[in-house]
C-alpha positions in Angstrom: -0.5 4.5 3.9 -4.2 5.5 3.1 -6.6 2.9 3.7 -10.1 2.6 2.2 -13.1 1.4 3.7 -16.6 0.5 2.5 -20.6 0.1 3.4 -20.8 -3.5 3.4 -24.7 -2.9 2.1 -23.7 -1.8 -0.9 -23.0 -4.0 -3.6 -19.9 -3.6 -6.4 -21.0 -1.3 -9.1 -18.8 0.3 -11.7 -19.3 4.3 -12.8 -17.8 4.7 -16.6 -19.9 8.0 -16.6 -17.0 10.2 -15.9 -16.1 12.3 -19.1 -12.2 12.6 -19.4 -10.7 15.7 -20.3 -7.4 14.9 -22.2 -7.3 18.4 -24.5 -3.6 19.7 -24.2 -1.4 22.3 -26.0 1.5 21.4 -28.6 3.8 23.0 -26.1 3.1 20.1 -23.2 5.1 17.0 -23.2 3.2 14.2 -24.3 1.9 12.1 -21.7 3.6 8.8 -20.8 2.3 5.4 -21.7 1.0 4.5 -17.9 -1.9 3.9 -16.3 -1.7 5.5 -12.8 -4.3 3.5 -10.1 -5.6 5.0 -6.7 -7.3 3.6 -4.1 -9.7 5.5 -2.1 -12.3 6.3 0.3 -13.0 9.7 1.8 -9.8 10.9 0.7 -10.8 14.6 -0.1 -7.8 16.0 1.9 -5.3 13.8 -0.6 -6.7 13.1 -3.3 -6.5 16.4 -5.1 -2.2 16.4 -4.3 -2.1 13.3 -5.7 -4.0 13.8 -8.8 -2.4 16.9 -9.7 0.7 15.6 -9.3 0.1 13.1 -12.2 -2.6 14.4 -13.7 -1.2 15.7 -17.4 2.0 13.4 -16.9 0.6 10.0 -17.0 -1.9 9.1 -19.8 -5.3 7.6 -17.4 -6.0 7.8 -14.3 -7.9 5.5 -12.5 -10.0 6.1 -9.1 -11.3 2.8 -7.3 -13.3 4.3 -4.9 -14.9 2.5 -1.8 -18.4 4.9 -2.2 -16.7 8.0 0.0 -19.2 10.5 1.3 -17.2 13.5 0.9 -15.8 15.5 -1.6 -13.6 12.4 -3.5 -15.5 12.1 -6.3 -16.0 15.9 -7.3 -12.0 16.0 -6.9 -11.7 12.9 -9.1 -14.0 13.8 -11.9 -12.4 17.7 -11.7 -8.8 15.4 -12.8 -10.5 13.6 -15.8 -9.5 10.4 -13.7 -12.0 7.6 -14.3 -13.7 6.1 -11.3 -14.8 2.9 -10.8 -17.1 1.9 -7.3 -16.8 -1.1 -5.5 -17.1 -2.4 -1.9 -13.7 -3.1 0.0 -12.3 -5.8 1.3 -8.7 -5.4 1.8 -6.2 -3.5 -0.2 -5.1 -6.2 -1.9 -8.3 -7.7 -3.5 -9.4 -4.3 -4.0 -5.9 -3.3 -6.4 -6.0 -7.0 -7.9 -9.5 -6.1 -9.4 -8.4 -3.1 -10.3 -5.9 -4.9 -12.4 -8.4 -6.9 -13.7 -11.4 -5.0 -14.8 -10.5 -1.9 -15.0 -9.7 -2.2 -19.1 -6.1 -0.9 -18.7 -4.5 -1.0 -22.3 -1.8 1.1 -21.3 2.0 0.0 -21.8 2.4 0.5 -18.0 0.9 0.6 -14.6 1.6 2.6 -11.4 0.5 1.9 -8.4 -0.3 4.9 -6.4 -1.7 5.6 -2.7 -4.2 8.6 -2.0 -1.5 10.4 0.8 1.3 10.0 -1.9 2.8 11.7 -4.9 5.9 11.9 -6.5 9.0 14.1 -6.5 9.7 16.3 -9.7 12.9 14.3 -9.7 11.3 10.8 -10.2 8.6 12.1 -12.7 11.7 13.1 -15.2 13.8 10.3 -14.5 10.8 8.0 -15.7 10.1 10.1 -18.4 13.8 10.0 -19.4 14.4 6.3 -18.9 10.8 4.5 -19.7 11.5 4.7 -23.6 15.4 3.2 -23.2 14.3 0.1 -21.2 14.8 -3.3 -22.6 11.6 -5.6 -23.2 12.7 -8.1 -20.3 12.4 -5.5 -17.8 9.2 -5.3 -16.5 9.2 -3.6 -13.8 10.5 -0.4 -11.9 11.2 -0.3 -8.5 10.9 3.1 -6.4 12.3 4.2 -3.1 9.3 5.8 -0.9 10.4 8.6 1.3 7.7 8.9 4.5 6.8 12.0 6.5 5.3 11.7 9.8 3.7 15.2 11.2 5.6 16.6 8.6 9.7 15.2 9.4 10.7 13.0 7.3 11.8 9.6 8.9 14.8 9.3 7.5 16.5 6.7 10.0 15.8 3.9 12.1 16.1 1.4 8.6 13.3 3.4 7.5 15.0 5.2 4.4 15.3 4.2 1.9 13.0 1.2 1.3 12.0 0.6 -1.5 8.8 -1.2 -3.8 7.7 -2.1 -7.3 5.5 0.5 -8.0 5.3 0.7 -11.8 5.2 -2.3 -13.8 4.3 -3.7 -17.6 0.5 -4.2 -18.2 0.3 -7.7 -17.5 3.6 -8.5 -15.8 2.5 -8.6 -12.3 -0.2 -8.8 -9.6 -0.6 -8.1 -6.2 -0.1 -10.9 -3.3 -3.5 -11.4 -1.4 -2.6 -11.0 1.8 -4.5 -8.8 4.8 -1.5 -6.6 5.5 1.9 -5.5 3.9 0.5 -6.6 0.4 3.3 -6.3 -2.4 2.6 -6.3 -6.2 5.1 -8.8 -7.1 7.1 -9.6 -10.7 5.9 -12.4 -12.5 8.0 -12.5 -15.1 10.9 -10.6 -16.5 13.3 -8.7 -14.2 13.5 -5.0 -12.4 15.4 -1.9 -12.7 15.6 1.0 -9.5 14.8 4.7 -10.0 17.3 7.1 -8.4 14.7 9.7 -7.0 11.8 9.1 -4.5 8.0 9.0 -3.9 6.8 10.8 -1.4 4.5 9.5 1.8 3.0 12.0 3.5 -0.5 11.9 5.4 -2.5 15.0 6.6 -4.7 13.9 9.4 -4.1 13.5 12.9 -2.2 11.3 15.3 -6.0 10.0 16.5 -6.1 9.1 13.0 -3.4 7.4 12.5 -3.6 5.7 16.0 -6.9 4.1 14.8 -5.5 3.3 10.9 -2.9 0.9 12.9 -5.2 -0.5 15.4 -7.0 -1.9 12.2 -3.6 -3.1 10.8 -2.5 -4.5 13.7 -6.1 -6.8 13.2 -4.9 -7.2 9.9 -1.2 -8.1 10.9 -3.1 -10.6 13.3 -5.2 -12.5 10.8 -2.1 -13.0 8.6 0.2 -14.5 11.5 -2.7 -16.5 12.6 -3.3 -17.6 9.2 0.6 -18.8 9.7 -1.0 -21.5 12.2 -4.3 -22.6 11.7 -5.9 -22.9 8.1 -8.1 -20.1 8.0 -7.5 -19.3 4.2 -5.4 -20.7 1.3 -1.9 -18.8 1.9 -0.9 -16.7 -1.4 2.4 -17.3 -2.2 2.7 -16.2 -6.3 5.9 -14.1 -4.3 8.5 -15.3 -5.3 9.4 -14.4 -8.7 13.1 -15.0 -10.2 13.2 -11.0 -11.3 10.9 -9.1 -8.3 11.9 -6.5 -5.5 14.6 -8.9 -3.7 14.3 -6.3 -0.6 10.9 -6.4 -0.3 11.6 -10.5 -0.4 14.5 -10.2 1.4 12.4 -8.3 4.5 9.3 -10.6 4.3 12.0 -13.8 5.0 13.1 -11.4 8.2 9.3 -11.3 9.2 8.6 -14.6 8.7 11.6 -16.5 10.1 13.0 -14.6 12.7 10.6 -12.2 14.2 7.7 -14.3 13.3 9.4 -17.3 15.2 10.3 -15.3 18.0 8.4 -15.2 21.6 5.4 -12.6 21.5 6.6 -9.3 23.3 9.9 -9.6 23.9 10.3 -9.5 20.0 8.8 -6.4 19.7 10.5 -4.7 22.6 13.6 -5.6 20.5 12.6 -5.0 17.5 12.3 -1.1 18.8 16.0 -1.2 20.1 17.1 -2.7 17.0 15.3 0.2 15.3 15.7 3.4 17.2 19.5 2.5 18.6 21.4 0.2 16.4 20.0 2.0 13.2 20.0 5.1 14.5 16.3 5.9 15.0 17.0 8.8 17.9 18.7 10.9 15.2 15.1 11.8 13.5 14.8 13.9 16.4 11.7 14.6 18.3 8.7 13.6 15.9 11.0 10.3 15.4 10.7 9.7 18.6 7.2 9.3 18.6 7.5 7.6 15.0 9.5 5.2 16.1 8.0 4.7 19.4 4.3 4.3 18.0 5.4 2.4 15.0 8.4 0.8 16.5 7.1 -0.5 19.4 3.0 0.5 20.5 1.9 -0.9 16.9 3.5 -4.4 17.4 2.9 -4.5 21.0 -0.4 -4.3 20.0 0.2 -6.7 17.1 1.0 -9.5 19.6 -1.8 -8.8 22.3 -4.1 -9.4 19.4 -2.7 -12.7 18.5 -2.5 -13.9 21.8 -6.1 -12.7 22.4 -6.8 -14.7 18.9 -5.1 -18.0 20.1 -6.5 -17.9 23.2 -10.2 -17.3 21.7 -9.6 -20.5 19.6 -8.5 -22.4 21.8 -11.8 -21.8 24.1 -14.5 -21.5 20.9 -12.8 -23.5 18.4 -11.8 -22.1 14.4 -15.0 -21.4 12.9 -16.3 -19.4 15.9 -13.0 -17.3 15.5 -13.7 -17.0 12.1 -17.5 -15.4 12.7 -15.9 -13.2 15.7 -13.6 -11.5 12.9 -16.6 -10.5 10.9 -18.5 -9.9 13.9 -16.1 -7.7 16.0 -13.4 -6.6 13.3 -15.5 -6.6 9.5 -12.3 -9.2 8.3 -14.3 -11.5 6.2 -12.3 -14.1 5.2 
């Protein structure tokens, strides 16, 4: 998933400036009632996929941009999408103020990352179906189909999988968490698209090595969070009408390979992956998919808790607390 980062120097700003250009012909469909929001920073090699890919189909688009320094902005304002500035903090705090300042007065919102877009498929199925559905549903949930160096994973339990990505103007928020964030139903129920969205980042595996060692910090401050009162949990998440898988995977997490011993559940948790679902059949790029996600990421995961619990136990909470800002920018 892209990830955005900001100067901390800077403070928030908004830019309204941006002129929108919504002329179209009588012979283009009309543009559906949803807001479409993107996160991003530096996202040049992206952000003009994703736009185009909506751009004409939804009715606004919406950039919340962590002040990139390339060319993110000139692709932005070239899509009539209107950008907003502000420094990051996580993706979660960053979507839920999108959410809340942002103005949206659109019928519906879709959440939308930089690296993604959406098949053809989906984009007339929602066209099709948005008009029919009932007032109680409230949200749509949306399998996500990810490539890595250009293979789609399509095994190992990693397809499909599925998220609520569009949802009613008001009906929902996002969970403020550090990592594996979820806009969650708060009231009303869901319905599941048949067709896909598409996850498919451009850069390198040096890239994408260093994206995860920042999630794995991420993943740390969570499960640490699990243990010691570092900040008031979130837990809005569980909503009677929601994405029960996304639920259903978060109990997994939590319960069993939360609970288990550090290492040995990650060595598992490959086996579990890459034999008993099937993993080796996505060939060589899966292999190193499923090796580097599988296995190297929560490795890593668990050799920065232990390094965490071992730090407080020697310098006590609040020294941890300034390390995190100090060493990893995680201001909590």
């Amino acid at each position: 998933m892209a990830e955005t980062l900001a100067s901390p120097q800077i403070e928030d700003r908004c830019d309204r400036t941006v002129e929108q250009s919504s002329e179209r012909t009588d012979a283009e469909p009309a543009r559906l009632p949803i807001t479409v929001i993107v996160l991003a920073f530096n996202e040049e090699i992206h952000l003009e996929r994703c736009l185009a890919n909506v751009a004409g189909w939804a009715e606004r688009l919406v950039v919340i941009d962590s002040f990139s320094t390339d060319r993110t902005l000139e692709i932005a304002r070239r899509f009539g999408a209107q950008i907003y500035q502000r420094r990051f903090k996580n993706q979660a705090d960053q979507f839920q103020w999108a959410l809340d300042h942002c103005e949206i007065v659109t019928e519906w919102i879709f959440r939308l990352d930089a690296d993604e877009y959406l098949e053809e498929a989906l984009k007339a199925e929602i066209r099709e179906q948005l008009p029919t559905l009932p007032p109680d549903v409230t949200g749509v949930i949306i399998k996500r189909k990810v490539f890595f160096r250009d293979h789609w994973i399509r095994y190992g339990g990693y397809y499909p999988t599925s998220f609520l990505r569009l949802w009613r103007n008001g009906a929902a928020r996002v969970e403020q968490r550090w990592m594996d964030e979820h806009a969650v139903l708060m009231q009303g129920r869901s319905v599941m698209m048949r067709h896909d969205f598409v996850d498919r980042n451009l850069r390198d595996i040096t890239w994408w090595v260093d994206k995860h060692n920042r999630y794995a910090t991420r993943q740390m401050v969570d499960f640490i969070n699990r243990e010691y009162p570092l900040f008031k949990s979130d837990e809005p998440a569980r909503p009677t009408g929601g994405d029960a898988a996304t639920r259903r995977r978060r109990a997994l997490r939590n319960r069993v390979f939360g609970n288990a011993p550090l290492y040995l559940r990650s060595v598992l948790y490959f086996l579990y992956r890459y034999i008993v679902r099937l993993g080796f059949l996505d060939g060589k790029q899966g292999f190193v998919f499923h090796s580097m996600h599988g296995l190297w990421y929560f490795v890593l995961m668990d050799a920065k808790i232990d390094e965490a619990r071992e730090y407080i136990r020697q310098h006590g909470l609040d020294a941890f607390r300034r390390h995190l800002v100090q060493h990893h920018q995680v201001e909590i």
